[in-house]
KOLKOL-815608 format. One line per 3 residues: number of its first residue (from 0); their letters; for each residue x, z, y of C-alpha. Coordinates in steps of 0.02 Angstrom, whole numbers. Example, Ala and Ser with C-alpha at 12.3 -4.5 7.8 and 13.67 -1.06 7.14 Angstrom:
REM KOLKOL-815608
0	as	615 390 -225; 684 357 -53
***
This chain:
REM KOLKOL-815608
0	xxx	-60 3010 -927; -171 3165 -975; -218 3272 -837
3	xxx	-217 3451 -855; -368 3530 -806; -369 3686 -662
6	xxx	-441 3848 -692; -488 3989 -596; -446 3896 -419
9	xxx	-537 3936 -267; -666 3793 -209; -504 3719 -54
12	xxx	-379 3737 -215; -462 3640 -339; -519 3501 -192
15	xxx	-335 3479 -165; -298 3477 -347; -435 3336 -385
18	xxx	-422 3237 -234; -373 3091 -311; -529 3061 -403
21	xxx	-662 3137 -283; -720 3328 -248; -906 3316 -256
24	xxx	-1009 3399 -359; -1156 3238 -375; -1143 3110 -499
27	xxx	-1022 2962 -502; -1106 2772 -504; -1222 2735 -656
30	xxx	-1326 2861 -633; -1299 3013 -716; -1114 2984 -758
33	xxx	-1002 3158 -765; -920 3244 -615; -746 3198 -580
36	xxx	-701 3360 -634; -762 3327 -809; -638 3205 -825
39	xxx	-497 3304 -809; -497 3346 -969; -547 3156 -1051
42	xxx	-417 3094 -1154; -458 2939 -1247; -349 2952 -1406
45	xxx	-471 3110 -1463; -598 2958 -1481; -500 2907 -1629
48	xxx	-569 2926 -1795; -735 2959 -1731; -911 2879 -1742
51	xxx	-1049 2892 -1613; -1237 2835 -1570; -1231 2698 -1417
54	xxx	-1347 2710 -1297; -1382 2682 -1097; -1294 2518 -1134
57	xxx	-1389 2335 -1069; -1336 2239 -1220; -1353 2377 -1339
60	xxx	-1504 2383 -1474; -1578 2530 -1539; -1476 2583 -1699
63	xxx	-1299 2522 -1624; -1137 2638 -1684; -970 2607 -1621
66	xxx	-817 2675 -1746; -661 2712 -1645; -492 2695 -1734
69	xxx	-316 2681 -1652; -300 2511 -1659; -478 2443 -1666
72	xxx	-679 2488 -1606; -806 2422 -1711; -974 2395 -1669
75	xxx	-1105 2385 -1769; -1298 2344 -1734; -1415 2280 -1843
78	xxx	-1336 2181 -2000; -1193 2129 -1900; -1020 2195 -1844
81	xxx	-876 2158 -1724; -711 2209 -1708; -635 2243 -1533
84	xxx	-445 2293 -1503; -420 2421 -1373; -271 2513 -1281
87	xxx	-277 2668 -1172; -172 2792 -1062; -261 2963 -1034
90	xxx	-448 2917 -982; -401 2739 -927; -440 2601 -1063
93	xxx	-423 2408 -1113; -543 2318 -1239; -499 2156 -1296
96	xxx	-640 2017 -1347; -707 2047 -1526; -713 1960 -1700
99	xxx	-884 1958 -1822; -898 2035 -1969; -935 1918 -2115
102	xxx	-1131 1966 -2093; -1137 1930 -1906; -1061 1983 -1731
105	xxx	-1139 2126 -1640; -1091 2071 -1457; -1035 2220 -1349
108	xxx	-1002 2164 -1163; -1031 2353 -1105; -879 2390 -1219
111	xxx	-768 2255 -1154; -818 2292 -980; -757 2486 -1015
114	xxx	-611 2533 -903; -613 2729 -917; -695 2854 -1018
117	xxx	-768 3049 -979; -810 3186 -1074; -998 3215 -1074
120	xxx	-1030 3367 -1165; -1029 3368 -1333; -1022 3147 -1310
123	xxx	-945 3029 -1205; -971 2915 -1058; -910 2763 -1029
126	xxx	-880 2676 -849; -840 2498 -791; -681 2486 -675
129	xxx	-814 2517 -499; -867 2678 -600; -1042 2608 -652
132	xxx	-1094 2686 -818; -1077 2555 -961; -1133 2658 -1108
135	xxx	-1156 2846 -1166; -1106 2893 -1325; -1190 3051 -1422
138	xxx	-1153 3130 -1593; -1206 3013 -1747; -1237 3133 -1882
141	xxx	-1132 3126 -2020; -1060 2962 -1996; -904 3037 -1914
144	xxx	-732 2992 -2000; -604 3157 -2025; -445 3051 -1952
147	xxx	-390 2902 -1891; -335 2771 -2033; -243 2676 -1908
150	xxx	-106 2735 -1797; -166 2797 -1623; 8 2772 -1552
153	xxx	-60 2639 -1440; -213 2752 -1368; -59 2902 -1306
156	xxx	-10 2935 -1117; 169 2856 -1096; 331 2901 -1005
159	xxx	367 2766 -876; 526 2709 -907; 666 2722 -784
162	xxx	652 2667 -611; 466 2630 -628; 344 2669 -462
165	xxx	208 2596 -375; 178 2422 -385; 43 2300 -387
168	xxx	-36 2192 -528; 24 2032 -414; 187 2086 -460
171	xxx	195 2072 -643; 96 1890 -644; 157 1712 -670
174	xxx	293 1647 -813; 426 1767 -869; 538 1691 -996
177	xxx	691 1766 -1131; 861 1736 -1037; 951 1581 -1118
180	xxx	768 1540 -1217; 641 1443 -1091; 528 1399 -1220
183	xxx	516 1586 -1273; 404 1645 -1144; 257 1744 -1083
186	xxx	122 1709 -929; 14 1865 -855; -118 1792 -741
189	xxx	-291 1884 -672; -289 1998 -821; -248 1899 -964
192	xxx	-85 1850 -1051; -21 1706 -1161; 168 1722 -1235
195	xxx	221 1571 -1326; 398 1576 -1421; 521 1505 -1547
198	xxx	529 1506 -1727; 701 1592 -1735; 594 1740 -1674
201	xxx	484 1742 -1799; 335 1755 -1704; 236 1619 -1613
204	xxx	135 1629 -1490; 7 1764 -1450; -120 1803 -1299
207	xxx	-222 1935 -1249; -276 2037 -1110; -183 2158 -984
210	xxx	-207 2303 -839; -97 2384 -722; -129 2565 -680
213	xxx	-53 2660 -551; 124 2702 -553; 174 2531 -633
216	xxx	98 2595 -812; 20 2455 -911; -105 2429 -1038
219	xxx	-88 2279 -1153; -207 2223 -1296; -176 2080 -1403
222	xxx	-330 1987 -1452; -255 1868 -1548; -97 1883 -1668
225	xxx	56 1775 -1691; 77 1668 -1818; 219 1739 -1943
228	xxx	338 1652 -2006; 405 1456 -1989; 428 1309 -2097
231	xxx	530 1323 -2261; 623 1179 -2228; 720 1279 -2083
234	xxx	751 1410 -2199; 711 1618 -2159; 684 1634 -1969
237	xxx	806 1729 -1882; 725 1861 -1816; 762 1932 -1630
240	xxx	652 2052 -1580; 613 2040 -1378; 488 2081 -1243
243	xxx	402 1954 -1312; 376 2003 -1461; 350 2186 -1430
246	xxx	220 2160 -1278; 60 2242 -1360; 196 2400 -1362
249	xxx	226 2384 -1175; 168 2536 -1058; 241 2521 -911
252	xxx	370 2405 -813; 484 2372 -680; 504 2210 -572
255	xxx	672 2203 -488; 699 2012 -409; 670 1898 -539
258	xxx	692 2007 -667; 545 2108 -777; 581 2264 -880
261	xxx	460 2322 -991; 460 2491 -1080; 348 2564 -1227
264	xxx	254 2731 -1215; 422 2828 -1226; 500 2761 -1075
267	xxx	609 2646 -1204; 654 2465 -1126; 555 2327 -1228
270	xxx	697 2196 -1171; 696 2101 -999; 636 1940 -964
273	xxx	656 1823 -807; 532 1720 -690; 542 1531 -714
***
């Protein structure tokens, strides 16, 4: 959710306003990362479409670039490339693992270990989830693409949907199958999810990774796809779209017993599934 910055407050006002993320002036872990108040106005979707010089970063070499589009970051160092899938809310974000490009991977763990981003003048910083600094990004010449060429619907603050509050990642893990389907079914567990499913849904299988932020929103990137389609000899798959099915659109949920809503970033339910 983006986070409207505060003007023109006196010093006790705009403590108040920003106590949730800290009042001091100093730096915040990694040495040299921005004030909290800088991140007020960080929003992670204006990444998209944009290319920037990586530095500050352990694993990164001298040369790396890392091309942010709204489905995808790509990295590239050297000859070699990788592709990482990646998810956000406001400054809060979720990189999945990456794939090589045909001349080579350029590992990134300081991108995969990025949990939240802050504006750093006319760059970027980018901090693990204990605030350390992972990497700092700076301006990369002319390298810079005008617009996204992939949607950025999936890097946009959400709308819980109805009835979601505070809850805690605990919650949302273990097996959560479609009613009347128990082979159609999904499994969160420390971060990381695995859906496995019919072929009358057209889709099977699926994993990836997961977060919960507060206020039971959700970030979900799917590292690896489903397989379309099924055999001919059962003729065209009857397709039934679920929660299943539509979990790299989920953004928040609700747990109410045994039963899981999930919702996409317009507070619309995704379909309900149930624990067993």
């Amino acid at each position: 959710m983006r986070i409207p910055s505060v003007l023109l407050l006196p010093a006790t006002a705009a403590c108040l306003a920003l106590a949730l993320t800290g009042c001091s002036g100093g730096s915040t872990g990694g040495g040299g990362a921005p004030s909290a108040s800088s991140a007020a106005a960080a929003s992670a979707v204006d990444l998209a479409g944009t290319t920037w010089r990586v530095s500050d970063a352990d694993d990164a070499t001298s040369g790396t670039t890392a091309h942010f589009d709204g489905s995808a970051v790509t990295v590239t160092a050297g000859g070699g490339s990788s592709s990482y899938a990646w998810s956000a809310q406001g400054d809060q974000v979720l990189v999945g693992g990456g794939t090589s490009g045909l001349a080579g991977a350029a590992p990134a763990e300081w991108l995969t270990r990025t949990a939240r981003v802050q504006r750093d003048g006319d760059g970027w910083v980018l901090l693990a989830a204990d605030g350390s600094r992972t990497a700092r990004l700076t301006a990369a010449g002319g390298s810079a693409s005008p617009a996204p060429t992939t949607p950025v619907s999936l890097l946009q603050s959400g709308t819980p949907g109805p009835g979601v509050g505070a809850t805690t990642a605990k919650a949302l893990e273990g097996r959560w199958t479609v009613a009347g389907a128990p082979t159609s079914a999904i499994v969160f567990e420390a971060g990381q999810w695995q859906a496995t499913s019919s072929c009358a849904t057209g889709a099977l299988g699926g994993r990836g990774v997961y977060r919960v932020l507060p206020g039971g929103r959700l970030l979900v990137v799917r590292t690896a796809t489903p397989i379309r389609g099924c055999p001919i000899v059962q003729g065209v798959p009857r397709l039934r779209p679920n929660a299943i099915t539509a979990i790299a659109r989920a953004a928040s949920f609700r747990v109410r017993g045994d039963t899981l809503q999930l919702f996409d970033r317009t507070g619309t339910g995704l379909g309900a599934l149930v624990r067993g």
